[in-house]
DSSP file (Angstrom, degrees, kcal/mol; ACC not computed):
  #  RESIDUE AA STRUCTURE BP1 BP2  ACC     N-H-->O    O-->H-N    N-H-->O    O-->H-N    TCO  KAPPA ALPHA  PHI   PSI    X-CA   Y-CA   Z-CA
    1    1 A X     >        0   0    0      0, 0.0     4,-1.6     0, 0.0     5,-0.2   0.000 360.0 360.0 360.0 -42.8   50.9 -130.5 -172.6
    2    2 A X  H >>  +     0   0    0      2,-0.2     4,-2.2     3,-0.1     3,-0.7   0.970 360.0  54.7 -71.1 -57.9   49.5 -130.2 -169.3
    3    3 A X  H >4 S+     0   0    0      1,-0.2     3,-2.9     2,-0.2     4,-0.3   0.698 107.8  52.6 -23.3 -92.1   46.1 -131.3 -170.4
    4    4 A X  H 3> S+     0   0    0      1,-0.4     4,-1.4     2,-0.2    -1,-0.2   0.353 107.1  47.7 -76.9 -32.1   47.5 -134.5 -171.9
    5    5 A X  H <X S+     0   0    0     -4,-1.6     4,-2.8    -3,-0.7    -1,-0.4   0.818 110.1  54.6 -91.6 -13.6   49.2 -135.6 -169.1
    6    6 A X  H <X S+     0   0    0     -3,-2.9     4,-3.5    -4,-2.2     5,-0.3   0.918 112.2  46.2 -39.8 -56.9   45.9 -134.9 -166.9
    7    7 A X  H  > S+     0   0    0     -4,-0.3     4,-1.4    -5,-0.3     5,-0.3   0.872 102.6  57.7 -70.3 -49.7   44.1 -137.0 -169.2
    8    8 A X  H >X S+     0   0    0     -4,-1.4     4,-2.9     1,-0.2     3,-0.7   0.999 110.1  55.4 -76.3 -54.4   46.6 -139.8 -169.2
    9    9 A X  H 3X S+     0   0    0     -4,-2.8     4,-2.4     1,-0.2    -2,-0.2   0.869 111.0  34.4  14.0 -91.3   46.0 -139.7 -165.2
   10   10 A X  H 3X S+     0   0    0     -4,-3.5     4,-1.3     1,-0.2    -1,-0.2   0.508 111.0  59.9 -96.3   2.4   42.7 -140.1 -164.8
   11   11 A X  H <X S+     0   0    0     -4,-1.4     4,-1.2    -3,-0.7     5,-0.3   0.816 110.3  43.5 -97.4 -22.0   42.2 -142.3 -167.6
   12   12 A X  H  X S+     0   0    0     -4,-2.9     4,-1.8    -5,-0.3    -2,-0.2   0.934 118.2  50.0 -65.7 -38.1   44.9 -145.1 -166.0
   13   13 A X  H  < S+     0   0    0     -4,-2.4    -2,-0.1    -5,-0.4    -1,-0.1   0.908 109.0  48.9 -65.3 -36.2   43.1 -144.3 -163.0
   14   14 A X  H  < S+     0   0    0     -4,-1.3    -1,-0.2     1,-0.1    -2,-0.2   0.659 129.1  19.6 -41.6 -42.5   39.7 -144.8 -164.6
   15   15 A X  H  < S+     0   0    0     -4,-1.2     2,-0.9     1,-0.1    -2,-0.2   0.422 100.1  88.7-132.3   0.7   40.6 -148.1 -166.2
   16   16 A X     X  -     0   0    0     -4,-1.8     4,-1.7    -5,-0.3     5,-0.2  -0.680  45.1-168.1-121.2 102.3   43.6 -149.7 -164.5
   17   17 A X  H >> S+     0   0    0     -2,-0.9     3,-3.3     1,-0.2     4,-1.7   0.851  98.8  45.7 -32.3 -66.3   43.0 -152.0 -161.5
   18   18 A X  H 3> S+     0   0    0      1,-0.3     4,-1.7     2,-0.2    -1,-0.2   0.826 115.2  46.5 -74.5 -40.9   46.9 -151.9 -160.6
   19   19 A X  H 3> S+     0   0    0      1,-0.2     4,-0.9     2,-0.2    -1,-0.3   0.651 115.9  55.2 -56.5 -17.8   47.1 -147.5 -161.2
   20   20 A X  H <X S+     0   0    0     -3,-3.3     4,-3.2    -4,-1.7    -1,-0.2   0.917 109.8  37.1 -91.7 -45.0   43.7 -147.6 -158.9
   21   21 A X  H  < S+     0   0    0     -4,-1.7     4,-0.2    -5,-0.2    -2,-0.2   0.952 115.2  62.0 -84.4 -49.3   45.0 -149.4 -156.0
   22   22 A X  H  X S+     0   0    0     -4,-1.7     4,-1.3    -5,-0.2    -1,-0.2   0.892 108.2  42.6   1.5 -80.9   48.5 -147.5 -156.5
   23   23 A X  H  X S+     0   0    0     -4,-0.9     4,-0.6     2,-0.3    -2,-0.2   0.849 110.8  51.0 -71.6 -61.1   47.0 -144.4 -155.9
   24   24 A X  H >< S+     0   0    0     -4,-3.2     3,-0.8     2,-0.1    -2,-0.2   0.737 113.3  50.4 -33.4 -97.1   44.5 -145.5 -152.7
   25   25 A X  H 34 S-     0   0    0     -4,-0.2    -2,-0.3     1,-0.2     2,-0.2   0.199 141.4 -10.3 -36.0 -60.6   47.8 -147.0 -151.0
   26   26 A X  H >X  -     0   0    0     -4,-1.3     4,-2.6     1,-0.1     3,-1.3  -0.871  57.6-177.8 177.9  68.9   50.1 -143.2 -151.7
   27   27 A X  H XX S+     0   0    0     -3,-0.8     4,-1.7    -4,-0.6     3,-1.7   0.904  91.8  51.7 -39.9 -72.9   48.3 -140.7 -154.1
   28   28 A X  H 34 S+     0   0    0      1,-0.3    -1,-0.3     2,-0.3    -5,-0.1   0.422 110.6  47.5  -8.4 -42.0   51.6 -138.3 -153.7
   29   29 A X  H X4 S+     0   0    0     -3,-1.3     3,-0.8     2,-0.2    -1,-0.3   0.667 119.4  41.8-116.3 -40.2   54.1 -141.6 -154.8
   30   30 A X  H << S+     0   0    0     -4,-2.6     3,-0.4    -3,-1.7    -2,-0.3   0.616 111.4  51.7-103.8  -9.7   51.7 -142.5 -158.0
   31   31 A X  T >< S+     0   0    0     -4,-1.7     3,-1.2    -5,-0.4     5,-0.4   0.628 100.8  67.5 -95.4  -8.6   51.2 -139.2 -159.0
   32   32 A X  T <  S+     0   0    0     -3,-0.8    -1,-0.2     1,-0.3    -2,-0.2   0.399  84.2  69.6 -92.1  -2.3   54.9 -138.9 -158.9
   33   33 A X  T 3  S+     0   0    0     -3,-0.4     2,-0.4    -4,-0.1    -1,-0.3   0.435  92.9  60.3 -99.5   7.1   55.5 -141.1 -161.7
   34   34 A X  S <  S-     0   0    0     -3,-1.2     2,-2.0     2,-0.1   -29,-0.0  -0.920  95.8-104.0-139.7 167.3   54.0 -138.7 -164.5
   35   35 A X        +     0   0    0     -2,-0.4     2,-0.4   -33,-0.0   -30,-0.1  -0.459  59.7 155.8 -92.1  64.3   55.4 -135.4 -165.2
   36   36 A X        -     0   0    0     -2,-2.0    -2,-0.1    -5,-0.4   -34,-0.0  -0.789  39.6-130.0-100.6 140.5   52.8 -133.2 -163.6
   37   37 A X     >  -     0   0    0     -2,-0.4     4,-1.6     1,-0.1    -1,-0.1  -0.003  31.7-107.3 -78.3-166.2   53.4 -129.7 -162.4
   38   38 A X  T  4 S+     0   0    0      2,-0.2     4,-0.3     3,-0.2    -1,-0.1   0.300 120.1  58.3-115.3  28.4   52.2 -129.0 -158.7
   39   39 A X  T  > S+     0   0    0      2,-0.2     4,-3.5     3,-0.1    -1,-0.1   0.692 114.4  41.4 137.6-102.6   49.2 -126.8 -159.9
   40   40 A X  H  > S+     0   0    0      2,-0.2     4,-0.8     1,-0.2    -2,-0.2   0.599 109.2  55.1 -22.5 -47.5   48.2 -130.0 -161.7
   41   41 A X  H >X S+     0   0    0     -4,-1.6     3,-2.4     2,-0.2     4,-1.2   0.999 108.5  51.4 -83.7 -78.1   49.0 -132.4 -159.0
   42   42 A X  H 3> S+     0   0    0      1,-0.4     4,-1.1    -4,-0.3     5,-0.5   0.800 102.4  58.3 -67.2 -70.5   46.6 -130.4 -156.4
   43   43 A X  H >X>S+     0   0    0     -4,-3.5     5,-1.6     1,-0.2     4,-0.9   0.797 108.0  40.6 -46.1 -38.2   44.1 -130.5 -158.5
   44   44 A X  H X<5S+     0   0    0     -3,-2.4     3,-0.8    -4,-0.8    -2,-0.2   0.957 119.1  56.2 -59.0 -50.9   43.8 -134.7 -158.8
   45   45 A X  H 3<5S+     0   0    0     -4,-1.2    -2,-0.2     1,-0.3    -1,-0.2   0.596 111.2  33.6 -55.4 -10.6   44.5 -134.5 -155.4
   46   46 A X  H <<5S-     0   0    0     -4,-1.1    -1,-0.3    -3,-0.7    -2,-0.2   0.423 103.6-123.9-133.7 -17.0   41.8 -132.5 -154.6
   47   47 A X  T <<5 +     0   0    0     -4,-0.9     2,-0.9    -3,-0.8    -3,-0.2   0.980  45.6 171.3  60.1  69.2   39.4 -133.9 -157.3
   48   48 A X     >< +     0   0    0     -5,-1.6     4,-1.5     1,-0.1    -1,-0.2  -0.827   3.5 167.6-123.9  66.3   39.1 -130.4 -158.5
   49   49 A X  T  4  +     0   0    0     -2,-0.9    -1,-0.1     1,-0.2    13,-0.1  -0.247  69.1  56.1 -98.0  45.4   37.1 -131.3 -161.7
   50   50 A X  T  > S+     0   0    0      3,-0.1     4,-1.9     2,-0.0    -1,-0.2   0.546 113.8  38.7 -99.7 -50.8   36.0 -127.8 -162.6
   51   51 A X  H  > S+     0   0    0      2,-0.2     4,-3.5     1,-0.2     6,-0.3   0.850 110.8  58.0 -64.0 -42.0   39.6 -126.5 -162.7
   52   52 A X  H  X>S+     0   0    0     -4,-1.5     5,-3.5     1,-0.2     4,-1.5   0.996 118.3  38.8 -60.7 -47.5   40.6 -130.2 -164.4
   53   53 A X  H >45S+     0   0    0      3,-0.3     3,-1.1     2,-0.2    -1,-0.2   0.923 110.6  57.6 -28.9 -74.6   37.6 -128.6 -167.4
   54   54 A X  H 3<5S+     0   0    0     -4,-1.9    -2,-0.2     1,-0.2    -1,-0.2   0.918  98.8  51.9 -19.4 -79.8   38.8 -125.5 -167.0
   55   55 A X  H 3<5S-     0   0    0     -4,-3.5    -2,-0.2     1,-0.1    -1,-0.2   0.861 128.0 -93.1 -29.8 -55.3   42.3 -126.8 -168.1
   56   56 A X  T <<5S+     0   0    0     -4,-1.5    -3,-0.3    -3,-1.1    -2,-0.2   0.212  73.3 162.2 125.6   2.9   40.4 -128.8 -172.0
   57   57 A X      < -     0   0    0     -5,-3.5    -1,-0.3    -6,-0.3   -54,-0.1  -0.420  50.6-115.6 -54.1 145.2   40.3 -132.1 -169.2
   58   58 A X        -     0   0    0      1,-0.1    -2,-0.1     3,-0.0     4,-0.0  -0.318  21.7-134.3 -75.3 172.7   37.5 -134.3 -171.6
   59   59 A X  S >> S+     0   0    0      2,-0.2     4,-2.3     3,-0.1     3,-1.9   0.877 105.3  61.4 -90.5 -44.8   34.4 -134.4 -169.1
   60   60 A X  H >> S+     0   0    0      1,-0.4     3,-3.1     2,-0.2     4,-0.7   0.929 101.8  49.3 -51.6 -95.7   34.0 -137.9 -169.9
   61   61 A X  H 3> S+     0   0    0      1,-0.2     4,-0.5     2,-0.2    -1,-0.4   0.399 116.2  39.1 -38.5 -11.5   37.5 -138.6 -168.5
   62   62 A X  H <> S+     0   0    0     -3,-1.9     4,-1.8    -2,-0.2    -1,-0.2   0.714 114.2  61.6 -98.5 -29.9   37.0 -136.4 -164.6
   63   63 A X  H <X S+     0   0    0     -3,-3.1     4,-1.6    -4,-2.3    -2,-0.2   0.734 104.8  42.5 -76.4 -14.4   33.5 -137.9 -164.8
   64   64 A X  H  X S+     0   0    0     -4,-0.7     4,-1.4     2,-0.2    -1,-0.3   0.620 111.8  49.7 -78.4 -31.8   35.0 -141.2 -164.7
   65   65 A X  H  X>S+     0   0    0     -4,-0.5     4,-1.7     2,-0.2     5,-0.6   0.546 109.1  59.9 -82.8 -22.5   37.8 -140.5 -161.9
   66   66 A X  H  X5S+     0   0    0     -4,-1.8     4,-2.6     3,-0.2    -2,-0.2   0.990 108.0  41.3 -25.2 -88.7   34.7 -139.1 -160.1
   67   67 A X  H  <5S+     0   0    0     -4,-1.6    -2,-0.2     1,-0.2    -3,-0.1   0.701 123.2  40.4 -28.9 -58.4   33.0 -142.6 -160.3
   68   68 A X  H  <5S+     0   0    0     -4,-1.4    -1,-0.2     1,-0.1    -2,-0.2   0.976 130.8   5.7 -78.1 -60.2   36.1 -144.4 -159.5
   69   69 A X  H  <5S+     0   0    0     -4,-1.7    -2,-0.2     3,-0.1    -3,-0.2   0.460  81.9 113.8-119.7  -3.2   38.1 -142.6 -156.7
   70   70 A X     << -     0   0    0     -4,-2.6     3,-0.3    -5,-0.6   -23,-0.0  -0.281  66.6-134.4 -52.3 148.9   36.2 -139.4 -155.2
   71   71 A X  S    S+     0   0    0      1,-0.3     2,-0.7     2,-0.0    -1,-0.1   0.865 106.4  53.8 -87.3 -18.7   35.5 -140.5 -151.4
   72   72 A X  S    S+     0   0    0      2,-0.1    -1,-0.3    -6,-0.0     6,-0.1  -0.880  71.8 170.4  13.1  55.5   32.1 -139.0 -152.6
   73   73 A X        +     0   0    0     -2,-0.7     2,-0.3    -3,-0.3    -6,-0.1   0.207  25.2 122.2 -86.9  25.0   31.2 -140.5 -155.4
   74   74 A X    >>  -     0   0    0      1,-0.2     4,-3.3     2,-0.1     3,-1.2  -0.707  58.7-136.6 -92.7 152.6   27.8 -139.4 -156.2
   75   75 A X  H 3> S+     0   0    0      1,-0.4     4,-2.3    -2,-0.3    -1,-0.2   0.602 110.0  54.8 -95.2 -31.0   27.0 -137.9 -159.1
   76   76 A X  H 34 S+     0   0    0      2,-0.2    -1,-0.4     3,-0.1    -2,-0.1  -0.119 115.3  55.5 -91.5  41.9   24.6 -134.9 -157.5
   77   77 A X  H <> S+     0   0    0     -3,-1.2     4,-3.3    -5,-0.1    -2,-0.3   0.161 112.3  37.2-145.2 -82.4   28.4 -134.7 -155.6
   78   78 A X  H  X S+     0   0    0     -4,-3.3     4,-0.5     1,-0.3    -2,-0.2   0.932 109.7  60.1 -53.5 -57.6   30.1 -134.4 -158.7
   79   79 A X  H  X S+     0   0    0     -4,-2.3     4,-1.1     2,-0.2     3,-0.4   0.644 106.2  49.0 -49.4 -30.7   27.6 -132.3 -160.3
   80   80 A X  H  4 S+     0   0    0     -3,-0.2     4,-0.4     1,-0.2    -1,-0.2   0.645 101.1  65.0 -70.3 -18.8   28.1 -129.5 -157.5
   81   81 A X  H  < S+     0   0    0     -4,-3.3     4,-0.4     2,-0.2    -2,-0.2   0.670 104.8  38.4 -62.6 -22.8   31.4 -129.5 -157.8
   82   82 A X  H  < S+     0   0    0     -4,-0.5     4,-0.4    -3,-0.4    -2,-0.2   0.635 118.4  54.1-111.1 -25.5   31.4 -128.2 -161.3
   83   83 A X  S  X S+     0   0    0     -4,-1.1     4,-2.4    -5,-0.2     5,-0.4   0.631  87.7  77.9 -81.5 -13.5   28.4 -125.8 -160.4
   84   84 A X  H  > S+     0   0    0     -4,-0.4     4,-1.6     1,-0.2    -1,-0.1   0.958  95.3  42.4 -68.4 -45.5   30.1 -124.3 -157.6
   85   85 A X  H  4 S+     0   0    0     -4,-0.4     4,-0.3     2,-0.2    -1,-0.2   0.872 120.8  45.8 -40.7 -42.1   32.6 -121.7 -159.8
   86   86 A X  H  > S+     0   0    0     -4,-0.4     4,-2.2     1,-0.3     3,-0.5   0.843 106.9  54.9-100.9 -29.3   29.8 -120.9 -161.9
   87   87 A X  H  < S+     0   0    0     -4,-2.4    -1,-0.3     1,-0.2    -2,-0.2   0.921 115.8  38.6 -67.3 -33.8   27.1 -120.4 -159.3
   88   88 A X  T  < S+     0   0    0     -4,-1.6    -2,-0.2    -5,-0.4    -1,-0.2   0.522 112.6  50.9-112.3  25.6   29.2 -117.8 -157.5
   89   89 A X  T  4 S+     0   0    0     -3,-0.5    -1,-0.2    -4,-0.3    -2,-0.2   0.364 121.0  41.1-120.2   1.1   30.7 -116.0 -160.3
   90   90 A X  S  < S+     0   0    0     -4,-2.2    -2,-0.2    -5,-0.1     2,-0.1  -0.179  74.3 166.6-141.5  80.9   26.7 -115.7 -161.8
   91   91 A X        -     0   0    0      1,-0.1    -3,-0.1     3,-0.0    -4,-0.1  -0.271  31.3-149.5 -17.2 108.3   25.1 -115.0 -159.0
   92   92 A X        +     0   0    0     -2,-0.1    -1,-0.1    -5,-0.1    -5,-0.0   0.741  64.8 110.8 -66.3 -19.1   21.2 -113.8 -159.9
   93   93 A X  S    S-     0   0    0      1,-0.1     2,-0.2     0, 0.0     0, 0.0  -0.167  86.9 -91.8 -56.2 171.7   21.1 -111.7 -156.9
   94   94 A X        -     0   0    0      2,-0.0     2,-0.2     1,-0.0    -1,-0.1  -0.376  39.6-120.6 -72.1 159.1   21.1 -108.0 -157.5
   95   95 A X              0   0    0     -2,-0.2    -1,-0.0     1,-0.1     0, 0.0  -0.664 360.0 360.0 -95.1 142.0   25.1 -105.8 -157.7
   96   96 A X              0   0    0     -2,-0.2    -1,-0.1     0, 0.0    -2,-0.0   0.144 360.0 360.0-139.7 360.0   25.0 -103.5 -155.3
C-alpha cells in the first residue's frame, strides 16, 4: 500500500503540469492530499530515492521525479544518491 501511493506521487508529479506547480508553491499542502504516512512523506520531501527503491518505488518512476523536481537535477546527482547507502554499507576498505 505504501508503495502504491508513492508511485501514484511521483508519477502525477512526473506528468502533471497542474500537481508540479502544486507542489513548488507548498510541497507539505500537496502532499497532504494523498494518504501518505510521515515516513513516506519525508522521504518525497527529501527526494530520498534510495529509501523510495528500497520501499518496490519503480526506478523509472523516482528517476523521473529526479528529472522534474530535485533542485539538483543531474543525473551523476541522482546517481550518488542511490550509491551513497550502498557505498558505505560495502565499503572495500579492510574491518578492523
Amino acid at each position: 500500500m505504501k508503495r502504491d501511493v508513492v508511485e501514484r506521487v511521483l508519477w502525477n508529479l512526473s506528468v502533471d503540469r497542474f500537481s508540479k506547480e502544486k507542489f513548488r508553491e507548498n510541497p507539505e499542502k500537496f502532499l497532504g492530499r494523498f494518504a501518505l504516512d510521515d515516513e513516506c512523506r519525508q522521504m518525497i520531501l527529501n527526494f530520498e530515492v534510495d529509501q523510495m527503491q528500497k520501499l518496490g518505488v519503480n526506478p523509472m518512476l523516482t528517476i523521473g521525479y529526479w528529472m522534474e523536481m530535485a533542485p539538483d537535477r543531474r543525473i551523476s546527482s541522482y546517481n550518488r544518491k542511490l550509491r551513497a547507502d550502498s557505498v558505505s554499507s560495502h565499503s572495500a576498505s579492510p574491518k578492523r
